[in-house]
MMTF fields as JSON, N, C-alpha, C and O atoms, coordinates in Angstrom:
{
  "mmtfVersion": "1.0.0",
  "mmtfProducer": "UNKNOWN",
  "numBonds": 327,
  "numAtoms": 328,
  "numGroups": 82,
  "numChains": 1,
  "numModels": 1,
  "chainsPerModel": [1],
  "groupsPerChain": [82],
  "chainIdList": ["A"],
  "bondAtomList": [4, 2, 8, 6, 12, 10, 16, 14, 20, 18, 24, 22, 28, 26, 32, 30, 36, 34, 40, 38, 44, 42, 48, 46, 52, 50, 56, 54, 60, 58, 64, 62, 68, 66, 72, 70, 76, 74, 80, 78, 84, 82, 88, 86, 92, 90, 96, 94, 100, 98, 104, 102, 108, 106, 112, 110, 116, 114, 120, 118, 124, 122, 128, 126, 132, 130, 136, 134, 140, 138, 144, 142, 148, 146, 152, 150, 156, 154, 160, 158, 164, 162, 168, 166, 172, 170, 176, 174, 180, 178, 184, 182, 188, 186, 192, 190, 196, 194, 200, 198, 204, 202, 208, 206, 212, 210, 216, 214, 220, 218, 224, 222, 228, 226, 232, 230, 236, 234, 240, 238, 244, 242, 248, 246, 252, 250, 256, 254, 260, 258, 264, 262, 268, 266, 272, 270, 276, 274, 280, 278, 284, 282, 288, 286, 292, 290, 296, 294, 300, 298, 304, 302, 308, 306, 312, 310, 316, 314, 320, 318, 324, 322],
  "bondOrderList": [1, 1, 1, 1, 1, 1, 1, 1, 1, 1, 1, 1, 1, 1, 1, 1, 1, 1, 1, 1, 1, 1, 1, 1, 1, 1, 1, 1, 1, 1, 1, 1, 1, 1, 1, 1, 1, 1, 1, 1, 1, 1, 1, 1, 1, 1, 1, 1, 1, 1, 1, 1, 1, 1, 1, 1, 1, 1, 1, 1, 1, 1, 1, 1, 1, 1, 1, 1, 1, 1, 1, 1, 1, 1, 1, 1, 1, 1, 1, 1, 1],
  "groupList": [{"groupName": "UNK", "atomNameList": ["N", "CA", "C", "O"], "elementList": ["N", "C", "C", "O"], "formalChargeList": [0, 0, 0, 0], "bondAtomList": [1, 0, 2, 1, 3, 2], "bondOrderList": [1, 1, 2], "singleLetterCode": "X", "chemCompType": "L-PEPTIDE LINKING"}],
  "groupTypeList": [0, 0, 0, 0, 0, 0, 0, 0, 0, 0, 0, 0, 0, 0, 0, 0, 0, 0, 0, 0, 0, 0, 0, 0, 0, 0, 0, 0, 0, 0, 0, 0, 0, 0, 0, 0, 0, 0, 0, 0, 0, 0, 0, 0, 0, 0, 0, 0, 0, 0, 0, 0, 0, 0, 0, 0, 0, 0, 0, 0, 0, 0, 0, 0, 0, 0, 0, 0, 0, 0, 0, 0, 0, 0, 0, 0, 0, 0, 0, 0, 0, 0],
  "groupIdList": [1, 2, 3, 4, 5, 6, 7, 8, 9, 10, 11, 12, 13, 14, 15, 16, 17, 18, 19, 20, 21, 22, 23, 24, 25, 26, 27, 28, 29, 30, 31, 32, 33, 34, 35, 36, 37, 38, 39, 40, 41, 42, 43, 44, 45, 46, 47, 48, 49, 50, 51, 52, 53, 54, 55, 56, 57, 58, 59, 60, 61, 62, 63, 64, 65, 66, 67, 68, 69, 70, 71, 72, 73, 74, 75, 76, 77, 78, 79, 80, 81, 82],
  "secStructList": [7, 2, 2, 2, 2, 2, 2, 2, 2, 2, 2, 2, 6, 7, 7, 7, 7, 7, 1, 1, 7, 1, 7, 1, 1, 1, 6, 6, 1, 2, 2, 2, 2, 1, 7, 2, 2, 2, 2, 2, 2, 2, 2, 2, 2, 2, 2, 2, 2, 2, 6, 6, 7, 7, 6, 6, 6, 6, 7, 1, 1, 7, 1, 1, 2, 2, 2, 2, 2, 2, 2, 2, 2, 2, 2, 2, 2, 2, 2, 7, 7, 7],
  "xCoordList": [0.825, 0.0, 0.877, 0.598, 2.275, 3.21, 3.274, 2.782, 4.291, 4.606, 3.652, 4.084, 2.273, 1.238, 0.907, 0.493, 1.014, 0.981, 2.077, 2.051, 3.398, 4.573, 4.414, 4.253, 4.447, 4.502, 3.213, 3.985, 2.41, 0.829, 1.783, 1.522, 2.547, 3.169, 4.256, 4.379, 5.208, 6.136, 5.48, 5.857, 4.42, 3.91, 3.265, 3.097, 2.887, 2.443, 3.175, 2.913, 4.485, 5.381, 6.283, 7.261, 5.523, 5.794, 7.39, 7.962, 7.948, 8.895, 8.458, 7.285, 9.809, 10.086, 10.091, 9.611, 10.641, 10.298, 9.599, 8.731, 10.134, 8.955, 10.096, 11.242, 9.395, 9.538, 10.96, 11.664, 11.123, 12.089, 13.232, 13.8, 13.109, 14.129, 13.58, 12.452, 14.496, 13.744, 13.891, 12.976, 15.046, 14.92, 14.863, 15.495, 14.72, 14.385, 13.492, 13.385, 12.694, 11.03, 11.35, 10.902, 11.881, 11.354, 12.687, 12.618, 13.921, 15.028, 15.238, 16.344, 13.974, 13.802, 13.685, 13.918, 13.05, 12.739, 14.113, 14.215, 14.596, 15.642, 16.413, 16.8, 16.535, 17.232, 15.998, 16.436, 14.609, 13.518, 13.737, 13.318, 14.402, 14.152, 15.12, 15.005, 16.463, 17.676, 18.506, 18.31, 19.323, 20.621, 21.5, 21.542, 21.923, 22.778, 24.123, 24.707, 24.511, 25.759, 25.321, 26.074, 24.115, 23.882, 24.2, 25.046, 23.474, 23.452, 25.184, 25.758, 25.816, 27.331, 28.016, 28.917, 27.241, 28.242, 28.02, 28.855, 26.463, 26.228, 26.535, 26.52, 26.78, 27.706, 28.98, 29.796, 29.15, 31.065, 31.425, 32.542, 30.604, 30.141, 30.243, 31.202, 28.629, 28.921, 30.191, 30.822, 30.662, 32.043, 33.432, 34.271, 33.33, 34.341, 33.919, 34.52, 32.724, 32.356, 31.884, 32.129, 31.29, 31.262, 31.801, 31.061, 33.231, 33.345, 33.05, 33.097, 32.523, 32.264, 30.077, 29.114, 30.415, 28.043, 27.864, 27.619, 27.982, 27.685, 26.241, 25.329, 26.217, 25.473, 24.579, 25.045, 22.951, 21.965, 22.066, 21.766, 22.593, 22.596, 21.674, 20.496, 22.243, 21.441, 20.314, 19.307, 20.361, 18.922, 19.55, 20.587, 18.605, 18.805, 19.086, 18.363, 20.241, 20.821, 21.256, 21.107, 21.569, 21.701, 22.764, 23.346, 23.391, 24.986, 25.792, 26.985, 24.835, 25.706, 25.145, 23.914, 25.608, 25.253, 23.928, 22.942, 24.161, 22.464, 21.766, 20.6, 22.001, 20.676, 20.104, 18.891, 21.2, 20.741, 20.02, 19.063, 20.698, 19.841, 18.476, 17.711, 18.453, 16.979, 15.787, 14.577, 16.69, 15.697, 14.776, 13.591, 16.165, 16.186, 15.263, 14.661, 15.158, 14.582, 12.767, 11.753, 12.769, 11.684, 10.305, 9.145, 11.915, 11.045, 10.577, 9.537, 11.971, 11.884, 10.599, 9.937, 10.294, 8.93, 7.666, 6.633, 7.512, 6.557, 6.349, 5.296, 7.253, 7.413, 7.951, 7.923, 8.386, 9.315, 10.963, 11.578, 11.311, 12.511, 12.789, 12.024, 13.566, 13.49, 15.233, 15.85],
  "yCoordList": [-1.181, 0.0, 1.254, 2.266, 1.064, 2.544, 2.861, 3.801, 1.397, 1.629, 2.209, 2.883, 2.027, 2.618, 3.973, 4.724, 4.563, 6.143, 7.057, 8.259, 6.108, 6.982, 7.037, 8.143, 6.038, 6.252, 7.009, 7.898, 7.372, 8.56, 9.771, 10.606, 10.336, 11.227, 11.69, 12.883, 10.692, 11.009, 11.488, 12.513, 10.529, 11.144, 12.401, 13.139, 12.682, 14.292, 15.459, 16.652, 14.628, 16.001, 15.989, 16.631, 15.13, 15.572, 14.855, 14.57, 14.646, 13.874, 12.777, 12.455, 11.992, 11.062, 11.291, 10.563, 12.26, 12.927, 11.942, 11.076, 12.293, 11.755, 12.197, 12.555, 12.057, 13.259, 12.188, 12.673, 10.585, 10.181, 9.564, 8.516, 10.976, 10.542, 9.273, 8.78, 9.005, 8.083, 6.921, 6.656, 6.171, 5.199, 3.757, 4.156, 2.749, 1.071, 1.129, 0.879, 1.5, 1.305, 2.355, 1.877, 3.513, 4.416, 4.593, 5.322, 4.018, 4.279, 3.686, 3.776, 2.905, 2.443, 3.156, 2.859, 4.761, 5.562, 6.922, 7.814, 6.595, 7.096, 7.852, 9.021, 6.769, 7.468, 7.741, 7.988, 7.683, 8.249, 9.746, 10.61, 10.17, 11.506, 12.455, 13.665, 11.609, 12.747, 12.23, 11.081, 12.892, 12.954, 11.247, 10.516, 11.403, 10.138, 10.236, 9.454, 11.609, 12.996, 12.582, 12.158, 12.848, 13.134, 11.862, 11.71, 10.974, 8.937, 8.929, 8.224, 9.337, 8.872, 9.479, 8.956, 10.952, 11.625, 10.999, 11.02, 10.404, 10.123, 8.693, 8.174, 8.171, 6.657, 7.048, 6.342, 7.831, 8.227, 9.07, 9.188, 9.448, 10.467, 9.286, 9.039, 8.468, 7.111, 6.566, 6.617, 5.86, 5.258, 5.816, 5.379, 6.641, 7.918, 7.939, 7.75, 8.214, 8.539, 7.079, 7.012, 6.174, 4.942, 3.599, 2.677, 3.722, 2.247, 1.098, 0.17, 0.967, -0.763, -0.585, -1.128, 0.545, 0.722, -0.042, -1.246, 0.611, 0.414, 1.222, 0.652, 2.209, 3.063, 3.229, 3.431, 3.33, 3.395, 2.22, 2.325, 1.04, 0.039, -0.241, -0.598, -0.068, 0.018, 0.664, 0.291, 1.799, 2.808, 4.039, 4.689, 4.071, 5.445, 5.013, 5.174, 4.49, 3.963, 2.361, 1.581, 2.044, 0.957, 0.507, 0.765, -0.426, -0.499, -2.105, -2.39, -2.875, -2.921, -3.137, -3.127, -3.314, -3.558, -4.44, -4.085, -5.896, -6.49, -5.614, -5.976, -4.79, -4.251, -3.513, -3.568, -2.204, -1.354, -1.974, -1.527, -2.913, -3.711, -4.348, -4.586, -4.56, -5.475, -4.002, -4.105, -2.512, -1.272, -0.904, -0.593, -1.13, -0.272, -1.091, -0.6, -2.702, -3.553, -3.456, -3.398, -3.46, -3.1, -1.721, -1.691, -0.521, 0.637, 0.47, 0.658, 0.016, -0.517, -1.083, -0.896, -1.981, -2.849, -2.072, -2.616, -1.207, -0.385, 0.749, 1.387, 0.989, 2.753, 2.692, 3.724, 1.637, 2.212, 2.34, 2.492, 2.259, 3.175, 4.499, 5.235, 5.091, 6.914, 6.951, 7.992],
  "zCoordList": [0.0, 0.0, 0.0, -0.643, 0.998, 1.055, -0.591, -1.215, -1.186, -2.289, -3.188, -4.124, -3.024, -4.503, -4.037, -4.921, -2.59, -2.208, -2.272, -2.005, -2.794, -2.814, -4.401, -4.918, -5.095, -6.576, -6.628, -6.987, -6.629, -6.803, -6.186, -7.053, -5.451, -5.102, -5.794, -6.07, -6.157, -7.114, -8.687, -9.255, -9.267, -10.278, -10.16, -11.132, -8.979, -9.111, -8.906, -9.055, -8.401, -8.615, -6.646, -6.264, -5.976, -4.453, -4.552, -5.604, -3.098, -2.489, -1.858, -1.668, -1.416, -0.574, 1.222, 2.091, 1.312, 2.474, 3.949, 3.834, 5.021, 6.145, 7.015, 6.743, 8.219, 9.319, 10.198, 11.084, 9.641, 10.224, 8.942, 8.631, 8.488, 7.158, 5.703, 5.695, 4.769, 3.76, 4.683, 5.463, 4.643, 5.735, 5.157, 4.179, 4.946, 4.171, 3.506, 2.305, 4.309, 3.24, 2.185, 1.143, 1.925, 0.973, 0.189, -0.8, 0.494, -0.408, -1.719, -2.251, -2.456, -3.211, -4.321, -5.493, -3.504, -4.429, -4.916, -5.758, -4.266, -4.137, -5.374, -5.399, -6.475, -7.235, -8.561, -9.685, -8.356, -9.123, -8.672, -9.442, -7.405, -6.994, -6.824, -7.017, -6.305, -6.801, -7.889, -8.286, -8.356, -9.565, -8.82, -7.83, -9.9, -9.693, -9.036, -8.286, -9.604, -8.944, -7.114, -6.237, -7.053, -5.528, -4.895, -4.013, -5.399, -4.586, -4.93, -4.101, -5.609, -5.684, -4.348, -3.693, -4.061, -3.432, -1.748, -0.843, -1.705, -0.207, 0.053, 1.169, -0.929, -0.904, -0.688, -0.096, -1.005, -0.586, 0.726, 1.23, 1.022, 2.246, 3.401, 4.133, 3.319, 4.163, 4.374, 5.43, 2.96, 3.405, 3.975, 4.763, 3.435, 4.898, 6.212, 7.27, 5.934, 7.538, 8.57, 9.774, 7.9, 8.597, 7.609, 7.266, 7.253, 6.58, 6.851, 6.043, 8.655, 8.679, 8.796, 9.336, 7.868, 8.175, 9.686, 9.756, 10.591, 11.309, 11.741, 12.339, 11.455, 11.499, 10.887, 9.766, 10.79, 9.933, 8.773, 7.584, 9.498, 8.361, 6.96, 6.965, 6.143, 4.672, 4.756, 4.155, 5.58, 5.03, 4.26, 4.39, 3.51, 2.476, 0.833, -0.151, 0.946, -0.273, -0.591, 0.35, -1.34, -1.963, -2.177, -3.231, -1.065, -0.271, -1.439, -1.34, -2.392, -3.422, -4.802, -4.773, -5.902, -6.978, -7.225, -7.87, -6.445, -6.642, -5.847, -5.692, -5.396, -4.922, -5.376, -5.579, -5.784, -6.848, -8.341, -8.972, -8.553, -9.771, -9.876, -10.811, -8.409, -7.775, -7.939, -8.14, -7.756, -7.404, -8.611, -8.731, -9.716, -11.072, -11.955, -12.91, -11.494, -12.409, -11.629, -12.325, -10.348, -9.741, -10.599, -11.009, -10.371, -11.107, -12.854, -13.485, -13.188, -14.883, -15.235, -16.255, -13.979, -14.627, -14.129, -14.518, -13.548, -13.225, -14.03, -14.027, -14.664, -14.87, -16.37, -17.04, -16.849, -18.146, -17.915, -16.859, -18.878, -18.831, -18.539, -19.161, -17.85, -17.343, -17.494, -17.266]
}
């Protein structure tokens, strides 16, 4: 149900947004909503600042390749190509 009220939001133009950050559930949407520039820079940000993720374990972003692939093929089949 999150997922079909966030995609109705993104198509109208809103954010990802919530009052305790994006977080697991919503980082899916992640790169539907910022630059790719941006997800590079807060993956590199993280690994400086916590290399063993200890911290906020895998919320926000998409900590490796199958995952990001699991996101992109998720949206791909919903949405098209973008």
């Amino acid at each position: 149900m999150e997922d079909a009220a966030r995609d109705e939001v993104l198509l109208a133009g809103g954010c990802i947004s919530h009052h305790h950050g994006v977080g697991k559930i919503r980082k899916k949407f992640m790169e539907r909503t910022v630059t790719p520039n941006a997800i590079e820079w807060q993956q590199a940000l993280k690994e400086k600042i916590d290399p063993t993720n200890i911290f906020a374990i895998n919320n926000t972003i998409a900590r490796s390749d199958e995952e990001r692939a699991e996101i992109k093929a998720e949206n791909e089949a919903k949405f098209g190509h973008r």
